[in-house]
N, C-alpha and C positions, 0 to 999 in steps of 0.2 A: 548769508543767514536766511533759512528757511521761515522763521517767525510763525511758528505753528499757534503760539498762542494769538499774536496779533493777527493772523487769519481767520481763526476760530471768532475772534471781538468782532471786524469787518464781517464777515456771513452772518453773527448772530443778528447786530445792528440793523443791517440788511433786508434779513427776513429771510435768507437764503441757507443758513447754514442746516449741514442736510449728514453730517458727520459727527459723532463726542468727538471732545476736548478731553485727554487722557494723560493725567500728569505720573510720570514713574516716579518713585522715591527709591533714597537708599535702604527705607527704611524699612516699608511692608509693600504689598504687593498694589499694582497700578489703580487708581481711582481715576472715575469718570467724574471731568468736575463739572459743579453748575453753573452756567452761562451768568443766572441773571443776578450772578454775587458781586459781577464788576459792572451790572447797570441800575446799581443803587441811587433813591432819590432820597431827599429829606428826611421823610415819613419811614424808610426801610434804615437808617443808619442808626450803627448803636449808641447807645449811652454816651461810651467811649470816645465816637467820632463826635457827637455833637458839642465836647463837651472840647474836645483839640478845636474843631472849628469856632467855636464861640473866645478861646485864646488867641486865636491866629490876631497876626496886627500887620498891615500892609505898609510895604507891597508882602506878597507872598510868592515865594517857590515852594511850586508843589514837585516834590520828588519823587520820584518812580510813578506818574503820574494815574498811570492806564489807561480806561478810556474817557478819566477828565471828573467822575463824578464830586470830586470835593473842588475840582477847580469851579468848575461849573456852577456847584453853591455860592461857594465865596463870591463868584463874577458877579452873579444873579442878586449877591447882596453889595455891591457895589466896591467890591473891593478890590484892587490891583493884583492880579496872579499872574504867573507864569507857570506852565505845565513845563516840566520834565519830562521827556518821556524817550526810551531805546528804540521802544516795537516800532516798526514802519506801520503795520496794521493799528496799534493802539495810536497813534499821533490821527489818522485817516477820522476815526473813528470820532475821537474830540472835535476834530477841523469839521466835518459834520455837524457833530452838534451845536457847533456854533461857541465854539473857546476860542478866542481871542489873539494868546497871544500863547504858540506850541512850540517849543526847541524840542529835538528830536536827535538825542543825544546823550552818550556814555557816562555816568555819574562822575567817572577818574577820567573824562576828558572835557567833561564843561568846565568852563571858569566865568563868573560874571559878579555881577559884585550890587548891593544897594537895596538888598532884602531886608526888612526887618524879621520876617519870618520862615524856618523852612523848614516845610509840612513833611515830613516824611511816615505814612501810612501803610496800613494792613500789612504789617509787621517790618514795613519798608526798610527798618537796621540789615534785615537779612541781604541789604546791596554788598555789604561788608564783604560777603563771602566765607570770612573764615572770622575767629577772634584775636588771631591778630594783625589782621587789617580794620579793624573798629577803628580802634583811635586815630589810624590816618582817615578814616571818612569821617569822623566826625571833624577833625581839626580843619579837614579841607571844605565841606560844606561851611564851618563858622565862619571860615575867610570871604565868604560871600557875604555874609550879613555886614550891617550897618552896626556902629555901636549901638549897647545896650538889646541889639537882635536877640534872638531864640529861635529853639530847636524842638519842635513839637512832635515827637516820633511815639511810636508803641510796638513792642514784641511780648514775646510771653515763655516763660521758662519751662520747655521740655520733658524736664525730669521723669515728667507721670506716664510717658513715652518707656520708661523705662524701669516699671514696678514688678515686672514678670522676668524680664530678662537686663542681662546685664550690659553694665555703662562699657561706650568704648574705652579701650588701652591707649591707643595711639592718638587719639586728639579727640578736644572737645566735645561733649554729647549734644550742644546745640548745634553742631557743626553736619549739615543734609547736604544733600544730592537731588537737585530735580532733573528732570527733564519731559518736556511735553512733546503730544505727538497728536496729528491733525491731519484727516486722509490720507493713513499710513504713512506717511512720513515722521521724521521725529528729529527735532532740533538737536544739538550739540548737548548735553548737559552740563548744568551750571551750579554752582554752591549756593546754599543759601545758609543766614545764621538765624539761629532762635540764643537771645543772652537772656540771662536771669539778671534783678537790678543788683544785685551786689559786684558780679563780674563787668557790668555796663558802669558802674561809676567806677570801679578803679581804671576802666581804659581809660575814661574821660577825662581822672585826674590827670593820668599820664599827657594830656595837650593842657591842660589845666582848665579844665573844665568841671563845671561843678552839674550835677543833677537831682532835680527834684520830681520825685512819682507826686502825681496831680494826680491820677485815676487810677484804681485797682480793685480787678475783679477775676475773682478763681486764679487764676494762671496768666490772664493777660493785663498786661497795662501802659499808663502812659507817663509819658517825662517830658519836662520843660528841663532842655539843655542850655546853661548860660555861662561866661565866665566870671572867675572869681571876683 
């Protein structure tokens, strides 16, 4: 795994990094992303996040973590987190900053268990991949938690992606394609999902889980996933 993105976090961190960070979509043509939207502090988070982090209840798993900036709150306010994280560069990156306590590993190959909460952020559903692999991530992340745990995520429905030209045929319109590329090189590509909350709580029923939108704003929001 080349980890074009988790090189790009290590240079920026750094002070070194001397190349964009260049995410391809399936959708329109290459964007140049901005570095310093994954070295968010307190003062730069939205509404949104302040408002999942002020629910979070420890311990916390932070999911798809990056380079740590909600873990890092939460640590910073005393509370028990574990970061998640795949990128070898994003894990470098937290270990750095001084996060605590970093697994550094595949969302459908961790198992651990004794969370009350797991944070999954900046649209972090999209680990799914497709919609229908939702419901097995969600069922499988719940089996981490403790009774009465929760599921603190946010995504945002697509749709408006698709007001000039028309919806796919063959599967799901929240259903993308990335792939990032980092001193000419360019990672593997990988799926990601955008659901809308109607499509997100019938999968959840499907593990029997129930969901509640706590925040919503334009097109993005957030959900406390519990069971029945």
């Amino acid at each position: 795994m080349y980890d074009s993105w988790g090189k790009a976090l290590l240079d920026y961190y750094k002070g070194t990094l001397k190349d964009q960070l260049i995410l391809h979509t399936s959708f329109g043509d290459p964007e140049i992303v901005p570095m310093q939207v994954f070295f968010r502090d307190e003062e730069s988070f939205t509404e949104l996040e302040r408002y999942a982090l002020e629910l979070c209840q420890s311990p916390v798993l932070d999911i798809g973590a990056g380079t740590g900036c909600h873990s890092l709150f939460l640590q910073q306010k005393g509370q028990r987190v574990v970061a998640l994280e795949q990128s070898p560069g994003a894990c470098e990156v937290m270990r750095l900053s001084g996060i605590r306590r970093i697994i550094q590993q595949d969302i459908f190959r961790y198992s651990g268990t004794g969370y009350k909460t797991a944070l999954i952020m900046m649209n972090g559903l999209g680990l799914a991949g497709s919609l229908d692999r939702l419901a097995r991530l969600l069922d499988r992340v719940f089996s981490w938690l403790l009774p009465g745990g929760q599921i603190l995520a946010d995504s945002c429905d697509v749709a408006y992606l698709y007001q000039d030209v028309l919806m796919p045929v063959n599967n799901f319109y929240g259903e993308q394609e990335y792939c990032y590329e980092y001193k000419g090189q360019k990672d593997k590509p990988f799926p990601w999902l955008y659901v809308d909350i109607d499509r997100l709580k019938r999968e959840a029923y499907r593990v029997n889980l129930k969901v509640q939108v706590v925040f919503e704003e334009d097109d993005q929001y957030l959900v406390r996933i519990s069971r029945f």
